[in-house]
FIPA-149567 format. One record per residue (C-alpha): residue number from 1; residue in three letters; x, y, z. Coordinates in steps of 0.1 Angstrom, whole numbers, plus 5000, padded with zeros to 4 digits. Layout:
<sites>
{keti: NUM; rogu: ALA; east: X; north: Y; up: Z}
...
</sites>
This chain:
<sites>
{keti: 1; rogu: UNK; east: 5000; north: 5000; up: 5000}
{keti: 2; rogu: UNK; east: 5014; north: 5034; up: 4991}
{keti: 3; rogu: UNK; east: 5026; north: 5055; up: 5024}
{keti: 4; rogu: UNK; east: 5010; north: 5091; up: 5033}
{keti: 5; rogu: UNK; east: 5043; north: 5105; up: 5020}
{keti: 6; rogu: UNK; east: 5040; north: 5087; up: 4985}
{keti: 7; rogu: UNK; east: 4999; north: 5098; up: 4978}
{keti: 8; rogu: UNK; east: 5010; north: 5132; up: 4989}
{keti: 9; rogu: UNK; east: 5042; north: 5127; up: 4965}
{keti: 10; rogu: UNK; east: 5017; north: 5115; up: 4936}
{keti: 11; rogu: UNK; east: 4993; north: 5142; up: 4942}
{keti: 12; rogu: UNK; east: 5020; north: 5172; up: 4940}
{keti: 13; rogu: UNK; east: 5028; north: 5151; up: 4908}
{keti: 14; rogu: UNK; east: 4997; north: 5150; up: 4893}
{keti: 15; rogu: UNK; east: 4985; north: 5182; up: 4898}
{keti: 16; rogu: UNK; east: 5018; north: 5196; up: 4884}
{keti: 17; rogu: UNK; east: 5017; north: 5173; up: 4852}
{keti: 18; rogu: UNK; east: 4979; north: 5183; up: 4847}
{keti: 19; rogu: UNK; east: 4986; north: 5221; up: 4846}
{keti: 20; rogu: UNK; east: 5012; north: 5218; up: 4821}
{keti: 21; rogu: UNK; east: 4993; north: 5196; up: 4794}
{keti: 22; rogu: UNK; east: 4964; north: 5218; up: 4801}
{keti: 23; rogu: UNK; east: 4987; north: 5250; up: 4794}
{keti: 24; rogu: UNK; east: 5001; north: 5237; up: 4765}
{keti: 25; rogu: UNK; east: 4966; north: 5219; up: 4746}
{keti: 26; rogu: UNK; east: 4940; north: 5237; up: 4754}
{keti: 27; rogu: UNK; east: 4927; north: 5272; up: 4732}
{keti: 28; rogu: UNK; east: 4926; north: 5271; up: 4700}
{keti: 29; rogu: UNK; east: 4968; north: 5271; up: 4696}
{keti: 30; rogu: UNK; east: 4970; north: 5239; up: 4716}
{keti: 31; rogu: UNK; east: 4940; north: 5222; up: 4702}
{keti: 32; rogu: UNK; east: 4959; north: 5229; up: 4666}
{keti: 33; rogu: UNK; east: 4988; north: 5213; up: 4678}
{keti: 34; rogu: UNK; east: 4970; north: 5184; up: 4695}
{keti: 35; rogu: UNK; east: 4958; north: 5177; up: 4660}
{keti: 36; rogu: UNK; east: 4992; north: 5176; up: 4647}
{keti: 37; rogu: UNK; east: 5009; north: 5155; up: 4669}
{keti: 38; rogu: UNK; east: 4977; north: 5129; up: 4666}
{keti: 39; rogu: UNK; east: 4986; north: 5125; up: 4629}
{keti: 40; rogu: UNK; east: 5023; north: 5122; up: 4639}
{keti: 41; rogu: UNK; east: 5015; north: 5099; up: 4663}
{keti: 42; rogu: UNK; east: 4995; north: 5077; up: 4639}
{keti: 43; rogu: UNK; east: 5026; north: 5073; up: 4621}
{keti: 44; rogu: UNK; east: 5049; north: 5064; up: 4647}
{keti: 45; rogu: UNK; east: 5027; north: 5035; up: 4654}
{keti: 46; rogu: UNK; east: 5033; north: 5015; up: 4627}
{keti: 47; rogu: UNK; east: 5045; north: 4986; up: 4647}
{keti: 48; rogu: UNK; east: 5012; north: 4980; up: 4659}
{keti: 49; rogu: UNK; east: 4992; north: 4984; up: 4628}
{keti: 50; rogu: UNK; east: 5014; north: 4956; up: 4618}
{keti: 51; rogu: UNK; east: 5006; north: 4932; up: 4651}
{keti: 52; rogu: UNK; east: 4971; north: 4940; up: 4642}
{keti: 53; rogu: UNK; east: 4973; north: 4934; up: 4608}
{keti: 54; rogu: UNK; east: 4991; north: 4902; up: 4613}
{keti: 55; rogu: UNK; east: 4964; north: 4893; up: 4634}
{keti: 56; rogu: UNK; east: 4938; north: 4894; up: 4616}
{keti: 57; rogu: UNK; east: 4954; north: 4877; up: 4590}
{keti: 58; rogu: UNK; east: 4957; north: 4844; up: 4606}
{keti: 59; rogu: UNK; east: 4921; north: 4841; up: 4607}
{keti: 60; rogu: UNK; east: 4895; north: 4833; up: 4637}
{keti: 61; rogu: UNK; east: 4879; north: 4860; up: 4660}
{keti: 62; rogu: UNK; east: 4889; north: 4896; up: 4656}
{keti: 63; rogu: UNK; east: 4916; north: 4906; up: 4677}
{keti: 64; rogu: UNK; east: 4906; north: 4924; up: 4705}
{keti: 65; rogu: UNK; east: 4923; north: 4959; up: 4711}
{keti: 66; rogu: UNK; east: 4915; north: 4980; up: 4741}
{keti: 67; rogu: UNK; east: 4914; north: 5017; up: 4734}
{keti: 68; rogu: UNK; east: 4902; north: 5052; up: 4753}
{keti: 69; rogu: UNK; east: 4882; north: 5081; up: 4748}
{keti: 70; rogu: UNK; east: 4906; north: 5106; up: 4756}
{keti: 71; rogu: UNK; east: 4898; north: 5144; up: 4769}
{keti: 72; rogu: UNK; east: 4903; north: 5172; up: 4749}
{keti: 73; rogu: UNK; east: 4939; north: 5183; up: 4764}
{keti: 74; rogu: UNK; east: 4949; north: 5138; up: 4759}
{keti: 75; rogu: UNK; east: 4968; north: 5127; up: 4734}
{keti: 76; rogu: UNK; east: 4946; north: 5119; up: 4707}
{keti: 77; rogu: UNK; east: 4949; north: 5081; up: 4703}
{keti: 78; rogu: UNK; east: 4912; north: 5080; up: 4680}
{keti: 79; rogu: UNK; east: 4925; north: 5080; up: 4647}
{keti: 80; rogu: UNK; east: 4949; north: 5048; up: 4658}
{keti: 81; rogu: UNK; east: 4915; north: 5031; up: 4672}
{keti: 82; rogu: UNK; east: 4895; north: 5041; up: 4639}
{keti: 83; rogu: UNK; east: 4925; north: 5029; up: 4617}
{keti: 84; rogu: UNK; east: 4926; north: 4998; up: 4640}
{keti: 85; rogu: UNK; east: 4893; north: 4990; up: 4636}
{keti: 86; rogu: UNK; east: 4897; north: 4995; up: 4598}
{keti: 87; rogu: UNK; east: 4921; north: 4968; up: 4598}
{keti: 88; rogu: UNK; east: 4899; north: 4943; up: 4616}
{keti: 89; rogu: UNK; east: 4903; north: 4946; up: 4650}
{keti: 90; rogu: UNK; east: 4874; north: 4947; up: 4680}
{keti: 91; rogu: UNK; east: 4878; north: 4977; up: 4696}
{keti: 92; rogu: UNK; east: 4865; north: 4978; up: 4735}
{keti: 93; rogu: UNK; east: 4863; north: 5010; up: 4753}
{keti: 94; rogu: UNK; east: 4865; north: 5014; up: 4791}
{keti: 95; rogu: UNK; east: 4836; north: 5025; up: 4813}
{keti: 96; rogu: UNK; east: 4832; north: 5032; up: 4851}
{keti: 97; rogu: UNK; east: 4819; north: 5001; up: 4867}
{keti: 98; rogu: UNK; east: 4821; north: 5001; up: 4907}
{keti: 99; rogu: UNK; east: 4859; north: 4999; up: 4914}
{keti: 100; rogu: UNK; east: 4865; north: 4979; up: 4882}
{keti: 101; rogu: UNK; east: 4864; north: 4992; up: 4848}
{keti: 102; rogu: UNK; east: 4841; north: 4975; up: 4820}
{keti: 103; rogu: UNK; east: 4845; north: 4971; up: 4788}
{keti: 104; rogu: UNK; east: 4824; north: 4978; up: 4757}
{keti: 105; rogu: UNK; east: 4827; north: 4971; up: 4718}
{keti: 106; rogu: UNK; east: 4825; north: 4998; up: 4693}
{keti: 107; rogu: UNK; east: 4819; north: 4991; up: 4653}
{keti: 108; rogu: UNK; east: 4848; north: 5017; up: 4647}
{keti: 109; rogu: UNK; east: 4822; north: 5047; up: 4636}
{keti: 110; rogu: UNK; east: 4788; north: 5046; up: 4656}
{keti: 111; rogu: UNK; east: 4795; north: 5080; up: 4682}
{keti: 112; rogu: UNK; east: 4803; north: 5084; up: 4719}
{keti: 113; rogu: UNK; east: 4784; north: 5091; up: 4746}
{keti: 114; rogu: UNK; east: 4791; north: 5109; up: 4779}
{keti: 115; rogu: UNK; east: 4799; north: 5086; up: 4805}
{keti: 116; rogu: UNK; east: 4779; north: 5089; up: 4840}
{keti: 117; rogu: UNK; east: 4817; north: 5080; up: 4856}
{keti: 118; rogu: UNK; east: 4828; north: 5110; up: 4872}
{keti: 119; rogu: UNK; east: 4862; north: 5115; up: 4859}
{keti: 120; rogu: UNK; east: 4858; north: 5094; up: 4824}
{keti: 121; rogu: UNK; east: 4854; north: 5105; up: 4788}
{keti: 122; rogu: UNK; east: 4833; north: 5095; up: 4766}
{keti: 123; rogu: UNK; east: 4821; north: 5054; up: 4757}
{keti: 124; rogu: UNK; east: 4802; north: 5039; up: 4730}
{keti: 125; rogu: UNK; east: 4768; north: 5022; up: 4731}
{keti: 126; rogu: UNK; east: 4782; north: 4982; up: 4722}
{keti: 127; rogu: UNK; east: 4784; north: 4951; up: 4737}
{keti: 128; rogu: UNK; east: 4792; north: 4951; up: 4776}
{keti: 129; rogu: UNK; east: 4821; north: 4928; up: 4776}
{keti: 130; rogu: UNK; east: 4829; north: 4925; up: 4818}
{keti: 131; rogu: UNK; east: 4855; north: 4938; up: 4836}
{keti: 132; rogu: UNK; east: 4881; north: 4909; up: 4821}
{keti: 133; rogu: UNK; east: 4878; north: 4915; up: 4792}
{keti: 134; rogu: UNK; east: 4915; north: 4925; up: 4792}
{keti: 135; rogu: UNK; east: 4926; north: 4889; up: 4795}
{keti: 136; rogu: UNK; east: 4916; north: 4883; up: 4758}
{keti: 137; rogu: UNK; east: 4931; north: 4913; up: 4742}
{keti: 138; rogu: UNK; east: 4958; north: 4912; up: 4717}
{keti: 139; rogu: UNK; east: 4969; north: 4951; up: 4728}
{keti: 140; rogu: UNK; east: 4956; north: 4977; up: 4756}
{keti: 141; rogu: UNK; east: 4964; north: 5014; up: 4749}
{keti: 142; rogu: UNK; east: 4963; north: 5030; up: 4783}
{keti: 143; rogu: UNK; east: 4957; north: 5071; up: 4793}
{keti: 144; rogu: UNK; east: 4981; north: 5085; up: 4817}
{keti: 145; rogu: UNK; east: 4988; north: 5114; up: 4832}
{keti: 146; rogu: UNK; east: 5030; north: 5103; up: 4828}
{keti: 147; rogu: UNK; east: 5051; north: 5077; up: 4823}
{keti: 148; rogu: UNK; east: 5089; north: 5071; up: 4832}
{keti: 149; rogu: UNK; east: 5113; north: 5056; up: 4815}
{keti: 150; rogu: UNK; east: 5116; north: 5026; up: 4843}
{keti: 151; rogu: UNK; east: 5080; north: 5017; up: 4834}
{keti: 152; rogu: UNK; east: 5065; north: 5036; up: 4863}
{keti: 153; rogu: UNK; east: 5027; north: 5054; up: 4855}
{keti: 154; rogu: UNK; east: 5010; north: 5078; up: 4872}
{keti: 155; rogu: UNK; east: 4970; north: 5082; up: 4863}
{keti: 156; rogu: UNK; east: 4944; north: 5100; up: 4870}
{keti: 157; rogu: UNK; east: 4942; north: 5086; up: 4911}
{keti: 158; rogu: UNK; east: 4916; north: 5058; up: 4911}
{keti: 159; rogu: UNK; east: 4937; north: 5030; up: 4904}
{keti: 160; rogu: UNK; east: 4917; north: 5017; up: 4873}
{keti: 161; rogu: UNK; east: 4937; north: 5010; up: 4849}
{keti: 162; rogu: UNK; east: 4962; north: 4994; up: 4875}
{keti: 163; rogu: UNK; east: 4933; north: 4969; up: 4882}
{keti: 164; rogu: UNK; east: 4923; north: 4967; up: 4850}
{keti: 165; rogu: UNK; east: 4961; north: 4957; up: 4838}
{keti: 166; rogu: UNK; east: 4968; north: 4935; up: 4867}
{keti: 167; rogu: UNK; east: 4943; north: 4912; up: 4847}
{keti: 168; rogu: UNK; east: 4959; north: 4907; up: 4811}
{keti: 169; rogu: UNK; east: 4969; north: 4885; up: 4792}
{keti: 170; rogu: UNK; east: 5003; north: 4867; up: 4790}
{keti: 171; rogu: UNK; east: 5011; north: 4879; up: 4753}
{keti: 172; rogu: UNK; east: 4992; north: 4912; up: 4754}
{keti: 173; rogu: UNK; east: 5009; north: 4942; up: 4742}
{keti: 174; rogu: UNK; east: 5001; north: 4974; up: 4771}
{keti: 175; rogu: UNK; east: 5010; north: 5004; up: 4755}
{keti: 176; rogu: UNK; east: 5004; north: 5040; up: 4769}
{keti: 177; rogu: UNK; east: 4995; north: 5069; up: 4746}
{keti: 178; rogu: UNK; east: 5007; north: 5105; up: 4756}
{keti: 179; rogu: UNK; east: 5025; north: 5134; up: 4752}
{keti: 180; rogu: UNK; east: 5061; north: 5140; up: 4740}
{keti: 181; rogu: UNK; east: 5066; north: 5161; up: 4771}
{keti: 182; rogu: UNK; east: 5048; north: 5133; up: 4796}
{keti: 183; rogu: UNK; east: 5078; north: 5105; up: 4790}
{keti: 184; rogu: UNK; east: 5097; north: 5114; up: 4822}
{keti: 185; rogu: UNK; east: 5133; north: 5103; up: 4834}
{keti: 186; rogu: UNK; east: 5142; north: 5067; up: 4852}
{keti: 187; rogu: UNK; east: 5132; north: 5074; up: 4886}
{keti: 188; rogu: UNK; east: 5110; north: 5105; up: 4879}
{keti: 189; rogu: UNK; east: 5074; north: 5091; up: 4894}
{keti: 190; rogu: UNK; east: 5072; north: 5067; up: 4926}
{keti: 191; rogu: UNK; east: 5063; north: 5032; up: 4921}
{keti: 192; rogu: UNK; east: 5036; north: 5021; up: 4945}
{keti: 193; rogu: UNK; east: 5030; north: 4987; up: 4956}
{keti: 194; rogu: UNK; east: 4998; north: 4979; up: 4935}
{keti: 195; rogu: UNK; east: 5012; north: 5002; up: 4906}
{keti: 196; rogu: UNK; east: 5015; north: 4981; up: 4872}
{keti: 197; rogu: UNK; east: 5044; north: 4989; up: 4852}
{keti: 198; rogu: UNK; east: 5041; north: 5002; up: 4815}
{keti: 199; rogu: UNK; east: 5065; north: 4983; up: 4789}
{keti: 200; rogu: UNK; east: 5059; north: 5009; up: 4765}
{keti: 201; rogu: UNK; east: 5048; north: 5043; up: 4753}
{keti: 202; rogu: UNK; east: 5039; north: 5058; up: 4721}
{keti: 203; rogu: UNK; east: 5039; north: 5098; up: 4715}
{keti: 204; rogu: UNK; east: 5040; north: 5120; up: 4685}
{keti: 205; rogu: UNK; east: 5078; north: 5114; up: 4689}
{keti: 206; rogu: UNK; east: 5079; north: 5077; up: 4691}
{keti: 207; rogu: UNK; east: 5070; north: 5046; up: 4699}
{keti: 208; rogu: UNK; east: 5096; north: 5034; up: 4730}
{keti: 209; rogu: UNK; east: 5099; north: 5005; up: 4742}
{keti: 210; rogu: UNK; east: 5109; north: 5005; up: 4783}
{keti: 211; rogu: UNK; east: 5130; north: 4991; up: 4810}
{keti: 212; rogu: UNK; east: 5110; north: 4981; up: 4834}
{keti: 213; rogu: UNK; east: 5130; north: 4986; up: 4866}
{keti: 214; rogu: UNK; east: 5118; north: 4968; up: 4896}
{keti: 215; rogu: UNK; east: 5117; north: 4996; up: 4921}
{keti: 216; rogu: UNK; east: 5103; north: 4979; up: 4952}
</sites>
C-alpha cells in the first residue's frame, strides 16, 4: 500500500503534470497542435498496425484491442483506434463500473456518449464485455497522466487502469499513449506497491519500448 508521503508525493505530481498539458493543449493554439501531433503519432505506430494486421490475418475471432476516449487536452489516440478498427480489430472502450472498469465494443464509427463516471470520457453504446475483458486482448492502449522511462505510470488517482492491467493476458501488448513532454526520466514518478508497470509508450515522437526497473 502506498505511504501518506508517497499519495502526497503522487498528488504534488499530478496536479503539476495536469497544469502543464492543460497549458500547453487547450485554446485554439494547443488544440491545433493536438491535431498535429495525433497524425504524427499515427505514424509512429506503425509497429502496431502491423501486430494487428498480422492478426487478423491468421484468421479466427477479431483481435481484440483495448482503446480510450481521451479528453480534449489527451493525446489523441482516436485515429489509431478508427485505423485499427479499419484493419479488423474489435475495439473495447472502458467504462466506470464500481471499482472495476468495463468494457464495451465499438463498430469503429457509431459515436460516443458521455459517460455517467465522474472522471471518464466519453464510451460507446456496444456490447458490455465484463471487467476481464482485458485477459483476451491482443493490445491495451492506456491514458496517463505520465510515464517514466523505468515503466512507472502515474493516472488520474483511482487505480483503474492498475486493476484493470493487473488482469491481462500473458502475450498482450500494454501500450500508453501521451504526450512527448509526459515520457519522464528513470526514477521521475514513485512506484507504488499495486502500481502496474508500462513496457511501452507511444507519443507523436515515438513509439519506446521501456526498461521496466523493479523499484520495490
Amino acid at each position: 500500500m502506498d505511504t501518506a508521503a508517497m499519495r502526497a508525493r503522487k498528488q504534488d505530481l499530478r496536479a503539476g503534470l495536469r497544469a502543464r498539458r492543460a497549458q500547453t493543449y487547450a485554446g485554439e493554439a494547443g488544440a491545433a497542435r493536438r491535431s498535429r501531433e495525433a497524425q504524427q503519432l499515427l505514424g509512429r505506430a506503425a509497429p502496431l498496425r502491423a501486430l494487428v494486421r498480422s492478426a487478423v490475418e491468421t484468421g479466427g475471432e477479431a483481435p481484440l484491442v483495448a482503446a480510450y476516449h481521451p479528453t480534449p487536452v489527451e493525446a489523441d489516440v482516436m485515429p489509431l483506434a478508427r485505423e485499427l478498427a479499419g484493419l479488423g480489430a474489435r475495439l473495447i472502450f472502458p467504462a466506470a463500473a464500481g471499482r472495476r472498469l468495463e468494457w464495451i465494443a465499438w463498430d469503429g464509427h457509431s459515436p460516443f456518449v458521455d459517460s455517467p463516471g465522474r472522471g471518464f470520457g466519453r464510451e460507446p453504446e456496444g456490447e458490455h464485455l465484463g471487467p476481464d475483458a482485458l485477459s483476451r486482448a491482443l493490445l491495451v492502449l492506456t491514458p496517463a497522466v505520465a510515464v517514466d522511462r523505468s515503466g512507472t505510470r502515474i493516472g488520474h488517482g483511482a487505480g483503474y487502469y492498475d486493476r484493470a492491467l493487473a488482469g491481462v493476458g500473458d502475450g498482450t501488448r500494454v501500450v500508453s499513449v501521451i504526450h512527448p513532454d509526459e515520457l519522464l526520466e528513470v526514477g521521475a514518478l514513485p512506484r507504488g506497491e499495486h502500481d502496474v508497470p508500462i513496457p511501452a509508450v507511444l507519443t507523436a515522437d515515438a513509439l519506446v519500448r521501456l526498461v521496466t526497473i523493479d523499484v520495490s
